[in-house]
ZADOLO-52635 format. One line per field, with one value per residue (C-alpha): residue number from 1; residue in three letters; x, z, y. Coordinates in steps of 0.02 Angstrom, whole numbers. Each point is the difference from the previous one (the first is absolute). Layout:
! ZADOLO-52635
num: c(NUM:...)
residuo: c(ALA:...)
X: c(X:...)
Z: c(Z:...)
Y: c(Y:...)
//
This chain:
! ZADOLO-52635
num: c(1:2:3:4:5:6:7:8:9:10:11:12:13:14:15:16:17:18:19:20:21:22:23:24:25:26:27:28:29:30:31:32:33:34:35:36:37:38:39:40:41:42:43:44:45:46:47:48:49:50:51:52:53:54:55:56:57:58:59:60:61:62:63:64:65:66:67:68:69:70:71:72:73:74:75:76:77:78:79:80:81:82:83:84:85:86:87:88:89:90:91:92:93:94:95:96:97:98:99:100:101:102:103:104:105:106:107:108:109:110:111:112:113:114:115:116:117:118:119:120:121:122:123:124:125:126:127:128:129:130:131:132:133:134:135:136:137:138:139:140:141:142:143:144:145:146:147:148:149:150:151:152:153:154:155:156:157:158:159:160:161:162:163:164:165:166:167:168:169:170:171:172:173:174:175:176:177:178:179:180:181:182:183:184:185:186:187:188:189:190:191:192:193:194:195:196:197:198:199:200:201:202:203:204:205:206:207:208:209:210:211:212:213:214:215:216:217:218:219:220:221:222:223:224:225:226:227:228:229:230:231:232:233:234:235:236:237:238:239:240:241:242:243:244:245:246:247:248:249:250:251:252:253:254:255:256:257:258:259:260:261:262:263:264:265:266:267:268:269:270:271:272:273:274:275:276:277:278:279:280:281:282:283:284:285:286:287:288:289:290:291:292:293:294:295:296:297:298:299:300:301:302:303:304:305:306:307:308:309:310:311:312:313:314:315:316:317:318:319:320:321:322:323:324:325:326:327:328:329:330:331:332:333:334:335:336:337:338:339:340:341:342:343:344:345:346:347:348:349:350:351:352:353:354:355:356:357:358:359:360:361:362:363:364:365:366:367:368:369:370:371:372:373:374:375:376:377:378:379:380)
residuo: c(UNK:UNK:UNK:UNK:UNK:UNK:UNK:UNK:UNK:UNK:UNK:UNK:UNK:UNK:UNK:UNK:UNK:UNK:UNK:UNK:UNK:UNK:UNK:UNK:UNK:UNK:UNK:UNK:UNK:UNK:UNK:UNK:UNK:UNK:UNK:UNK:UNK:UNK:UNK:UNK:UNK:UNK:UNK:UNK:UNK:UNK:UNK:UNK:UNK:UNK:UNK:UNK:UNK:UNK:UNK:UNK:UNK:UNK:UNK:UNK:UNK:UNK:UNK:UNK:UNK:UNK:UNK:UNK:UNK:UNK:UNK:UNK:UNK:UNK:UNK:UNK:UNK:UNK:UNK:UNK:UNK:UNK:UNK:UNK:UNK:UNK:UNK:UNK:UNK:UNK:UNK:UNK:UNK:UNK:UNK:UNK:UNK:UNK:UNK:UNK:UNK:UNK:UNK:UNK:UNK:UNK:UNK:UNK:UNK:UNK:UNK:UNK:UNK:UNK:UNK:UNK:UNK:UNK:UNK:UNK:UNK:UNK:UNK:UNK:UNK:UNK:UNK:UNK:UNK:UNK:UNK:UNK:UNK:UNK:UNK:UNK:UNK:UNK:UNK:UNK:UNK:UNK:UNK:UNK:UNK:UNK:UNK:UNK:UNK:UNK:UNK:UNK:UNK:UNK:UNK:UNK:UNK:UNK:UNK:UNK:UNK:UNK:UNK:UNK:UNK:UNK:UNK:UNK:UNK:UNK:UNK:UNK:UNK:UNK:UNK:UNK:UNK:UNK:UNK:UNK:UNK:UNK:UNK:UNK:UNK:UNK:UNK:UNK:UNK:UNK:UNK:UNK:UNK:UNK:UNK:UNK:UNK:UNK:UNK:UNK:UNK:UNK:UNK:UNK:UNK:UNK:UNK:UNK:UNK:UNK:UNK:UNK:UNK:UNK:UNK:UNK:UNK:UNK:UNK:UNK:UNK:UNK:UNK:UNK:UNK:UNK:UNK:UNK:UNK:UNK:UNK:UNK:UNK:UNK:UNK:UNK:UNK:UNK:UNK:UNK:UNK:UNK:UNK:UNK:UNK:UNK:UNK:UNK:UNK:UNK:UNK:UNK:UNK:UNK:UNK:UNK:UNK:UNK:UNK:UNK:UNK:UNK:UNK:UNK:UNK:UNK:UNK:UNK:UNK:UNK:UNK:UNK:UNK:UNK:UNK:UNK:UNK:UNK:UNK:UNK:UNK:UNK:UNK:UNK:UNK:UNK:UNK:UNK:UNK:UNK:UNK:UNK:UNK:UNK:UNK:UNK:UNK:UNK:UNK:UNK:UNK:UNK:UNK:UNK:UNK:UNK:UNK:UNK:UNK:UNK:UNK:UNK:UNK:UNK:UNK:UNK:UNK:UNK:UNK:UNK:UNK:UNK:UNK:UNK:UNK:UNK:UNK:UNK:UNK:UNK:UNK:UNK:UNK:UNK:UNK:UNK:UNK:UNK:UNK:UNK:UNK:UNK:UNK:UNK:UNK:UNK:UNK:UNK:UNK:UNK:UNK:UNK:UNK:UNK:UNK:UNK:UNK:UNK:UNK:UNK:UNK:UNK:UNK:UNK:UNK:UNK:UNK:UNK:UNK:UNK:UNK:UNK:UNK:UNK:UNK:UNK:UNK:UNK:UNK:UNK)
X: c(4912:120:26:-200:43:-20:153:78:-50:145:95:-94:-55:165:35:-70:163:118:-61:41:178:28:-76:137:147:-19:11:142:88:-35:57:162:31:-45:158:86:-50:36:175:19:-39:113:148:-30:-8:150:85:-42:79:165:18:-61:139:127:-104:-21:190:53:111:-110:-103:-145:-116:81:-22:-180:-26:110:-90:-184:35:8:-172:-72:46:-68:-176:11:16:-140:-118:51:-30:-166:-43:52:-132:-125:23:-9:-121:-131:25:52:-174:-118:28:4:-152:-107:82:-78:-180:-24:69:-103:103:-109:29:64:82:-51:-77:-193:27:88:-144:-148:61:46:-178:-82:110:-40:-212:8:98:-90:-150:101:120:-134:-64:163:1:-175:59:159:-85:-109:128:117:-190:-4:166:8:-181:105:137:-103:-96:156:73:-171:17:174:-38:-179:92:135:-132:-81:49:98:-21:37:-117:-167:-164:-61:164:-26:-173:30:159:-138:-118:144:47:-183:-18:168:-43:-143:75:127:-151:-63:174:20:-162:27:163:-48:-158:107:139:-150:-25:161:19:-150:56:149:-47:-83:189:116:-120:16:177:45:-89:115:158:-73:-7:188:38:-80:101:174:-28:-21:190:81:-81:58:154:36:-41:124:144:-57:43:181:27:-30:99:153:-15:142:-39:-162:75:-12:134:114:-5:28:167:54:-38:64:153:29:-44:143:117:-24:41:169:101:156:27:-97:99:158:-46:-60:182:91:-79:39:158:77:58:-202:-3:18:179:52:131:126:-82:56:-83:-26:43:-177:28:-47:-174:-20:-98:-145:-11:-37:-183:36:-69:-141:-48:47:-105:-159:12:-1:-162:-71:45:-80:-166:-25:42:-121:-154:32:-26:-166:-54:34:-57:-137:-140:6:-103:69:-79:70:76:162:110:182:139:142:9:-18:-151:-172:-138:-208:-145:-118:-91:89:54:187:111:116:163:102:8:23:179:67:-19:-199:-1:-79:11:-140:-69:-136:-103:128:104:57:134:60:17:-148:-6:-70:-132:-91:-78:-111:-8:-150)
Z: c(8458:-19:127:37:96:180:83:-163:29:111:-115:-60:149:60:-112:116:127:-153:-71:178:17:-191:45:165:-114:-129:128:80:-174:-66:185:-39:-164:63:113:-161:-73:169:-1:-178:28:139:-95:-131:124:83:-169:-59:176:-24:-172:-20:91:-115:-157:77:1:-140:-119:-134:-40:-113:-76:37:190:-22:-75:129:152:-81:17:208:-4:-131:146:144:-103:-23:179:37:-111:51:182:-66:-74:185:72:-128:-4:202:35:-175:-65:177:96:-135:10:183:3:-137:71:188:-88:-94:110:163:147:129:178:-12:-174:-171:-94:-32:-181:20:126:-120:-165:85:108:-176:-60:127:-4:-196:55:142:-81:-152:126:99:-190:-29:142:-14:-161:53:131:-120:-136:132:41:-175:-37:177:-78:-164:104:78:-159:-98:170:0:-180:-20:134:-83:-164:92:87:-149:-61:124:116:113:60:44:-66:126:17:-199:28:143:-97:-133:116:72:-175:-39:175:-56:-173:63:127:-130:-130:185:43:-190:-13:171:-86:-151:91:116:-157:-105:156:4:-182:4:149:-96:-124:187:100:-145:-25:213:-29:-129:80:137:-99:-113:147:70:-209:41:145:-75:-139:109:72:-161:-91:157:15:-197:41:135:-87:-154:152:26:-153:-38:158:-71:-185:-10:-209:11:140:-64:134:-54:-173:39:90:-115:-137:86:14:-174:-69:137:-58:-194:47:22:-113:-34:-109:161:129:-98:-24:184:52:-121:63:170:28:-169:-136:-8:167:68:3:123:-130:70:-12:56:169:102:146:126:175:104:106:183:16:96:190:8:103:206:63:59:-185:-90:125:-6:-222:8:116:-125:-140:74:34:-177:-32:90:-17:-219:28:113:-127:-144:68:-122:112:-35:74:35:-101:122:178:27:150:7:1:39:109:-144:-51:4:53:-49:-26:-174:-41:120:-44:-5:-101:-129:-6:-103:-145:-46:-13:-114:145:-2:170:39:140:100:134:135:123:-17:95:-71:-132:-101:-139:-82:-153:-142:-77:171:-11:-133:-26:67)
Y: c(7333:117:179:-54:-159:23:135:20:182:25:73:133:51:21:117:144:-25:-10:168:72:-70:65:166:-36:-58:144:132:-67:-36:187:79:-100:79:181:-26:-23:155:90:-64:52:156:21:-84:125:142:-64:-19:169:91:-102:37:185:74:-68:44:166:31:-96:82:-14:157:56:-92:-165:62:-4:-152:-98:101:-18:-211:59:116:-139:-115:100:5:-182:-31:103:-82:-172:34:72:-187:-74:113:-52:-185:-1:147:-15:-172:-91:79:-14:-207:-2:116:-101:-176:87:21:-135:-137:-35:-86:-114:-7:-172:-6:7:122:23:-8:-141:-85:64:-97:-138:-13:15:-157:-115:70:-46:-162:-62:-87:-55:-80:-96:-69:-65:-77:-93:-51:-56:-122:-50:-60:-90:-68:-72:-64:-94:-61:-46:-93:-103:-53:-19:-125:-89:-47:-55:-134:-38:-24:-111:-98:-63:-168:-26:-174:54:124:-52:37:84:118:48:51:114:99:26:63:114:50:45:112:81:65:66:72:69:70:105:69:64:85:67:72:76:90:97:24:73:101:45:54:100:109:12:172:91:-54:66:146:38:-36:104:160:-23:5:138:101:-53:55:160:49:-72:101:170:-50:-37:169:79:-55:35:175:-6:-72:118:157:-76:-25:180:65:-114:31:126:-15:95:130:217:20:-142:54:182:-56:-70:90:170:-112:-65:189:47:-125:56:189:-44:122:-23:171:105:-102:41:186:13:-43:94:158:-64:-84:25:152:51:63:176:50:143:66:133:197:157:40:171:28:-26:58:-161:1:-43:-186:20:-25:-197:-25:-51:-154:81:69:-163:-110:146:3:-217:18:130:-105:-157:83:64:-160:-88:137:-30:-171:19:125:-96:-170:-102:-71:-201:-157:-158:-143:-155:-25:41:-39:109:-158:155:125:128:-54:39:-99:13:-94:2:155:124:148:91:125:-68:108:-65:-103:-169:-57:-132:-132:51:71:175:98:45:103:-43:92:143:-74:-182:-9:-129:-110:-112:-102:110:-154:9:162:94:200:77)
//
């Protein structure tokens, strides 16, 4: 009978609870791996801060310089777009399976889901009359064959009774009459048998039909989770796939096209003119006699402290002035003390520009400063 013999559904009906502790699993599995890509950008970060002062005062110079300091600002962008992938996997990937796995998964008050209690109600409705046939027809056949057993007795001790002495007429006649009452009771029990079979057999086509409706419609909602969770993977895959990534490539093609400026000749030439016979030579002149000028009164305290305040206003009313409007496309809570805080679509002055670690800096409410990363927010 196959998955339609009485609670062979089980299986397929519990599919409903394993798509929820896959839709579980994955998220859990995919959270893990955004703490990899958050670590990896901080051991990159880390990396390029150790590593950039040395490179910075290395005694190499020119266009070697470059190359060795663009692997530190390649690094910097890396970092920046790998901690971009941690927020995507957790914040776009991660909510849009709890989210869907929150719709489309109904919890009872006592257990269960109500998917899971509607396919299986519509197993055991299909099953319930087929089961009570089966079970008329089982009585019936253990009907017949106890019937048959009886018969088959009956005649073995028929058969042994004839011709032999030592049973009496009267004894043989009555195992014949016995044998006669049997079979006939046998030829009742079979066609009591094969009518409820035939029964059976033609309620067959209506049970697998009822059956089959039921698991069409448990098909119908397992396909919904698979096509879903295709989609889903399809998103990670595209948040991981580094191959396919404009920014990747344009690190590391701006590094490669760094790495093949290096010129030996201009490197050469540069220090030559600087450190070597090419360079400006103070050679011995006549000179006239200049009378020597007073230096100018150094500033007081007073003056040095009132020109810094001056300064620091002009400063700070060019950046107001030239601050671009901008509006934040996600939530974003400050981790440091230096940075800012603000929730999706409000509104703030950007003023200043992205720096190779992808962080801006930001104004708010006139009176907020601080710094914000750059991919959060979207020019007005």
């Amino acid at each position: 009978m196959g998955s339609c013999s009485p609670g062979n559904y089980q299986r397929t009906v519990r599919r409903t609870e394993d798509s929820f502790q896959a839709c579980t699993d994955m998220v859990s599995c995919f959270q893990e791996r955004a703490r990899v890509e958050r670590q990896y950008a901080q051991a990159l970060s880390e990396w390029s801060q150790k590593w950039r002062p040395v490179v910075d005062s290395s005694p190499l110079y020119g266009s070697l310089m470059k190359a060795w300091q663009c692997f530190m600002s390649s690094a910097d962008r890396l970092a920046s777009l790998h901690a971009s992938m941690c927020r995507a996997l957790v914040s776009e990937d991660g909510d849009r399976v709890r989210t869907w796995q929150k719709d489309n998964f109904h919890k009872k008050v006592f257990g269960g889901f109500k998917e899971t209690q509607e396919i299986e109600t519509g197993f055991a409705r299909a099953q319930k009359p087929w089961t009570k046939k089966l079970k008329k027809l089982d009585k019936a056949r253990q009907a017949f064959h106890k019937a048959s057993r009886r018969e088959y007795l009956i005649r073995e001790r028929e058969a042994h009774a004839q011709g032999n002495p030592d049973v009496n007429i009267d004894k043989q006649k009555k195992l014949q009459e016995d044998l006669q009452l049997a079979s006939q009771e046998v030829d009742k029990m079979r066609s009591r048998y094969e009518k409820v079979l035939e029964e059976v057999n033609r309620y067959a086509p209506r049970y697998m039909e009822e059956m089959e409706s039921v698991f069409d419609q448990s098909q119908d909602e397992e396909k919904k989770r698979i096509m879903f969770l295709k989609q889903a993977l399809l998103s990670i895959h595209d948040h991981l796939d580094v191959t396919t990534n404009e920014s990747v490539r344009s690190v590391y093609s701006e590094l490669h096209n760094t790495l093949m400026s290096i010129d030996e000749q201009e490197d050469l030439r540069w220090w030559k003119n600087t450190h070597g016979p090419g360079m400006p030579t103070d050679w011995p002149h006549f000179q006239e006699y200049n009378p020597e000028k007073k230096p100018k009164p150094k500033k007081g305290k007073k003056e040095v402290k009132e020109s810094l305040l001056l300064k620091t206003l002009h400063c700070v009313r060019s950046v107001m002035i030239g601050g671009v409007k901008v509006r934040a496309l996600y939530d974003y809570v400050g981790q440091e003390t230096d940075e800012l805080s603000f929730k999706a679509g409000e509104e703030f002055l950007k003023i200043e520009d992205e720096d190779d670690q992808g962080w801006c800096r930001g104004m708010k409410d006139g009176q907020w400063e601080g710094l914000y990363p750059a991919n959060y927010v979207e020019v007005v």
